[in-house]
N, C-alpha and C positions, 0 to 999 in steps of 0.2 A: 537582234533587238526585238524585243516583242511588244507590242501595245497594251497600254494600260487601259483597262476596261474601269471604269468608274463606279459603277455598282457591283464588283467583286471587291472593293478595297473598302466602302462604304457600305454598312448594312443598311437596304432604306425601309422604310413603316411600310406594313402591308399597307393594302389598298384601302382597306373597313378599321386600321385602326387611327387612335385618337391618343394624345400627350397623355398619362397619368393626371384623375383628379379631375377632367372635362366632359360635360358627357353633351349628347346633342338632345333637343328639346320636341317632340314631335307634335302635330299640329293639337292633339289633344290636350296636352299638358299646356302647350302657350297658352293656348284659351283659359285652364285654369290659371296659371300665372299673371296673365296682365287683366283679369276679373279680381285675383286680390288687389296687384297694385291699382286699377282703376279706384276699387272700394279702401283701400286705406289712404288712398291722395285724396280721396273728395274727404274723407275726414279728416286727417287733417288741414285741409285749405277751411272748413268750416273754423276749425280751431285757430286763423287765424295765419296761419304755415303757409308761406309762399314757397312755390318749386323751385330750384336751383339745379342744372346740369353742369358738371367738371371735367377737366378733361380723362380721359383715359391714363395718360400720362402723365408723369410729373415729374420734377426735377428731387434726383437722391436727397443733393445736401439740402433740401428744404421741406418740403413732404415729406418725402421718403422720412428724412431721420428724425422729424417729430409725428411720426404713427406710433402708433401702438404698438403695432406689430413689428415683431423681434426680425434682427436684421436677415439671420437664416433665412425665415419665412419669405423675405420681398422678392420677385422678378424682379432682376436687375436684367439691364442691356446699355448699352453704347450709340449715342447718334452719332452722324457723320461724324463731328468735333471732337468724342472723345469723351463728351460730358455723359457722365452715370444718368440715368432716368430709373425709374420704377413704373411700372404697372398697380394703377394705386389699388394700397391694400385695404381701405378704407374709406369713408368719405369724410370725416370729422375732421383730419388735418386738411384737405383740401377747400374746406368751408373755412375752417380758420382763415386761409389766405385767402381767400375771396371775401372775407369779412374784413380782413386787419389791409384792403388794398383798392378793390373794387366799389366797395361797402363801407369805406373807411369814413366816408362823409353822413351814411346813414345814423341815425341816433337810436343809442338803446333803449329796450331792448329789440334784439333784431329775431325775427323769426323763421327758420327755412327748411323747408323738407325736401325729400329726395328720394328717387328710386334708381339704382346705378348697379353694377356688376363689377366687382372687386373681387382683387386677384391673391391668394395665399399661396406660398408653395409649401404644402405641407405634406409629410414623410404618408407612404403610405400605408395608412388607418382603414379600417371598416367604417365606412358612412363619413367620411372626410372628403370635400369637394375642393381643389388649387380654384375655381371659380365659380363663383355664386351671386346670389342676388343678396340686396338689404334693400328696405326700404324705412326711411327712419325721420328723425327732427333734430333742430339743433335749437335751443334757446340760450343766446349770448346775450351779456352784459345785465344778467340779473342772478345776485346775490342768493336769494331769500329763499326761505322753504315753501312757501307759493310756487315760485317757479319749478322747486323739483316736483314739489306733489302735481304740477300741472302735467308736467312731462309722463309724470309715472299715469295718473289718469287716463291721458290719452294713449298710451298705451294701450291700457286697458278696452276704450273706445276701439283702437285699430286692431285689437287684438278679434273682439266682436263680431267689426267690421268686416273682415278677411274671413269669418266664418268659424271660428274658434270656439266651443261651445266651452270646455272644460278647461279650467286654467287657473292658475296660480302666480301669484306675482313674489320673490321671495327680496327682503327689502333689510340692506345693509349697510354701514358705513366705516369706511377705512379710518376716519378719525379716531372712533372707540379703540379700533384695535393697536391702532398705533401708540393712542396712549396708553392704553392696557398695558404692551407689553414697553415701552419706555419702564414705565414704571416696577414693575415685574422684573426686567430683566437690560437694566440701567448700562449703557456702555458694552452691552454684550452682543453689537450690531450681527456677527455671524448667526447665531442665535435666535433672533427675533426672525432675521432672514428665511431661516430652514423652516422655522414654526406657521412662518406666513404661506412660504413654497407649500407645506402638507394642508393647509387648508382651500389654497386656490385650486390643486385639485382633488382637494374633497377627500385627503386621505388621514381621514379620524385616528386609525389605527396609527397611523407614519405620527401623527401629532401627537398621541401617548406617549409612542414610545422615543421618540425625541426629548419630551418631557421629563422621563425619567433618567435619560441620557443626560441631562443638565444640573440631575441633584438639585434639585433645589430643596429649599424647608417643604418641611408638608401644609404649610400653611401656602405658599405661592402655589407650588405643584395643585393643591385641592381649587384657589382661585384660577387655575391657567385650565385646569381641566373645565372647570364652570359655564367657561366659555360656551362649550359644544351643548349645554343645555338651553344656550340663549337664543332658542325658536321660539315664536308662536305670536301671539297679538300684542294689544298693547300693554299687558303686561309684563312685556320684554323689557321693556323703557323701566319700569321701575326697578326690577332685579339687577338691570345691568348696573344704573346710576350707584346702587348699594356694594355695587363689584369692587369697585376703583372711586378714590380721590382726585385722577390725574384729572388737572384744569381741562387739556385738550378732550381726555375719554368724556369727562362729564359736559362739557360744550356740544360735539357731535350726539350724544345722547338727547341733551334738549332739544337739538337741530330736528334729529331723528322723529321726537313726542311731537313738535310744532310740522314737521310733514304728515305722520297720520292724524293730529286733529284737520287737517285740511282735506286729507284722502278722506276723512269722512261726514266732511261738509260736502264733497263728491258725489257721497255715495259708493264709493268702491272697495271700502276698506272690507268687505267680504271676500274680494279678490285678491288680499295683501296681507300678507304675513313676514315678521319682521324675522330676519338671521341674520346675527352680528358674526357666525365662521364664514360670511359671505363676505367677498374681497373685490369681487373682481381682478382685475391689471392693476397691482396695488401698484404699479411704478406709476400709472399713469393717473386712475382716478383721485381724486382730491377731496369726497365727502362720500356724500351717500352713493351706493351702487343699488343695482338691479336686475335680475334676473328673471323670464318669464317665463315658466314650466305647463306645457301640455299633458293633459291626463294621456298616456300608453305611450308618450316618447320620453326618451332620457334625455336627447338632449336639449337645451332653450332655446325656443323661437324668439327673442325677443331678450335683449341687454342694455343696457346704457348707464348713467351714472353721470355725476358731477366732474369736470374738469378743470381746473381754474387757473392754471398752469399753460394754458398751451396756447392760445393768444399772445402774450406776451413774447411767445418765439417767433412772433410776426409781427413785432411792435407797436401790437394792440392791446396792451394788456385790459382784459373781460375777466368777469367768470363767465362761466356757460355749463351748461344741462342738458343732456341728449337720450335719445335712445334708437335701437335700429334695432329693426323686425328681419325676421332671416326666412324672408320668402321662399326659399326653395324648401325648410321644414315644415315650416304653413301646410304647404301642399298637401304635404303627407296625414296633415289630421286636419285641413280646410274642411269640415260636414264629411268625408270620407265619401264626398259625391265628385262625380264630372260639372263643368262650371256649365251654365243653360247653352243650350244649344241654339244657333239662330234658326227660325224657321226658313229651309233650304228648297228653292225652286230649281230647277232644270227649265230652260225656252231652246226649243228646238227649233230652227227654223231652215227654209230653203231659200235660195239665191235669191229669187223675187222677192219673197217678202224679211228679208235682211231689216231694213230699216223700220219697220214696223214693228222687229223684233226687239229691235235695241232702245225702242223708245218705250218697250214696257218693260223692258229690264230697268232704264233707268228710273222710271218712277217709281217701282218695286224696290232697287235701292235706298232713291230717299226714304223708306220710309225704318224707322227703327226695328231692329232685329230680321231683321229680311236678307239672305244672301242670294244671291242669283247669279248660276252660273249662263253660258249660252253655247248653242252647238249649233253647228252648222252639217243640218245631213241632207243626204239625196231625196229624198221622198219618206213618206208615211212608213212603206213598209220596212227602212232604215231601223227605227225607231222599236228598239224590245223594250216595254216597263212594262215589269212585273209588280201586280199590285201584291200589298203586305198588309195584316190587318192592323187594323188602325188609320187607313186610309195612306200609308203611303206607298211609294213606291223604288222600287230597285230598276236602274239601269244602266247596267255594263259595272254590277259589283257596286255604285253607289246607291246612296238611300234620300230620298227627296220627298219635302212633305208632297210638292207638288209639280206636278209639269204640265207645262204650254206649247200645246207646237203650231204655229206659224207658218205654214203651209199653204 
């Protein structure tokens, strides 16, 4: 009988690696990451958005199966008992239930923001993260195109905020399209389905030729292709309403006009441009969508849209209005600079005068942007700084604007 050796039957992860999809954050990049979330929390608390923390976890059959995200996508795992959990892939259904439970006695409308790390399991892509940051809003319990134009605004503001110089807001609503194609293509649910699938991801050509795949007159086919014209400002609003009769297309259309007369009592309607091939999660949103696009990245920093649906699976029924900024692409086009650096002291000191060293360390702490480290060496001649120009200095491989030694 021979012994079973356990890591010959099991291959285990080298040492340096890490799960697909995760990656580690080094002290550089933190600084820029919580320098945006610092600057888009104060903007939004200006705006009125109180912070809200959820837990990491949540229960499948509640969370988990009213997110957005497709069931493939979820970490799923087992607690002791056997019940499913998720690794939330989101924060919007978990605010739901801290609204429709915790929050149930608050009165509308309710306002709350957040910055959290949500988990996707997604195949592996080029430039696809299984975990990431958002940092976003949620507006519950109000109806009106006020509230979406607000959310889109601020947006905008956070978009600023976080250091985003170049940007575009693309601005859509599920309602038009759905009537559109009701009407267009009446009873032909598979149909509508595929047409919507080739738009949400943005495949023009798949939507042609889908189109032609369905015979239709050339009167629908020239209307269904029309669609893909329906960019640009406000005069989107008037082309589309001449598109379609259907009560619902022309309802969300006026929704649509009464949101950018708002965006541009704002001010931001130079930031916003209207696209009705924009969907979003048509399962999930319920009126207007959005999308925010950085000048030299593909993909959006920034989504959200109306939900009015998904409260009510928490026996709250609301509408509600959100949007989450995807902090990890920020990064990538925040000013294309490192976030400020604090000005960095080194106190060097010896056994005697310990305590004298620690009491200027910590008054150098209180004070804003000061970091201070402290060392303990033998004597003077211990101590290599090499000075640098510009007045600071290098020791042992570090860079300090300044050092004190205590001696």
């Amino acid at each position: 009988m021979h012994d079973i050796v356990w890591g010959e039957i099991v291959s285990k992860p080298k040492v340096f690696e890490k799960p697909t999809g995760v990656k580690d954050y080094l002290p550089e990049a933190v600084a820029k990451l919580r320098s945006i979330e610092y600057e888009v929390l104060q903007c939004m608390e200006r705006w009125g958005y109180r912070q809200i923390i959820t837990p990491t976890l949540e229960y499948y059959d509640t969370v988990g199966a009213a997110s957005s995200t497709e069931d493939r996508k979820l970490f799923k795992l087992l607690d002791r008992n056997g019940t499913t959990l998720v690794l939330r892939s989101d924060m919007t259904a978990p605010i739901a239930r801290v609204v429709s439970s915790l929050l149930k006695d608050e009165p509308f409308p309710v306002r709350l923001s957040y910055h959290s790390n949500v988990f996707r399991a997604i195949e592996e892509e080029a430039g696809r993260d299984s975990e990431f940051f958002q940092t976003g809003v949620e507006l519950v319990g109000d109806a009106s195109s006020e509230a979406d134009a607000e959310v889109i605004a601020l947006a905008v503001a956070c978009l600023q905020a976080a250091g985003v110089r170049a940007f575009k807001i693309a601005l859509g609503h599920v309602g038009f399209l759905n009537g559109l194609l009701h009407e267009m293509l009446k009873g032909r649910d598979g149909a509508q389905a595929a047409l919507k699938e080739c738009l949400l991801n943005r495949d023009y050509v798949g939507y042609r030729e889908k189109l032609k795949e369905l015979k239709l007159s050339n009167e629908a086919q020239k209307e269904l292709e029309g669609l893909l014209r329906l960019r640009g400002g406000e005069e989107i609003c008037r082309q589309a309403q001449q598109l379609t009769d259907d009560p619902v297309a022309q309802q969300s259309i006026l929704h649509l006009c009464q949101i950018w007369e708002v965006l541009k009592a704002y001010g931001v309607s130079e930031h916003v441009s209207i696209d009705l091939t924009m969907i979003g999660d048509f399962s999930y949103y319920t009126g207007m969508t959005f999308e925010g696009y950085a000048a030299d990245l593909g993909f959006p920093v920034c989504s959200g849209g109306r939900y009015d649906n998904l409260l009510k699976l928490f026996g709250r029924p609301a509408p509600a209005t959100g949007f989450a900024l995807k902090t990890n692409r920020i990064m990538e086009v925040a000013g294309k600079q490192p976030a400020e650096a604090p000005y960095r002291v080194l106190i060097a000191y010896d056994a005697a005068h310990r305590e004298e060293a620690f009491r200027a360390a910590k008054e150098m702490r209180a004070r804003k942007g000061m970091s201070v480290e402290t060392r303990l060496i033998a004597g003077a001649g211990e101590l290599h700084a090499e000075s640098l120009p510009g007045g600071s200095y290098r020791v042992q491989g570090k860079t300090y604007r300044d050092v004190v030694q205590f001696l």
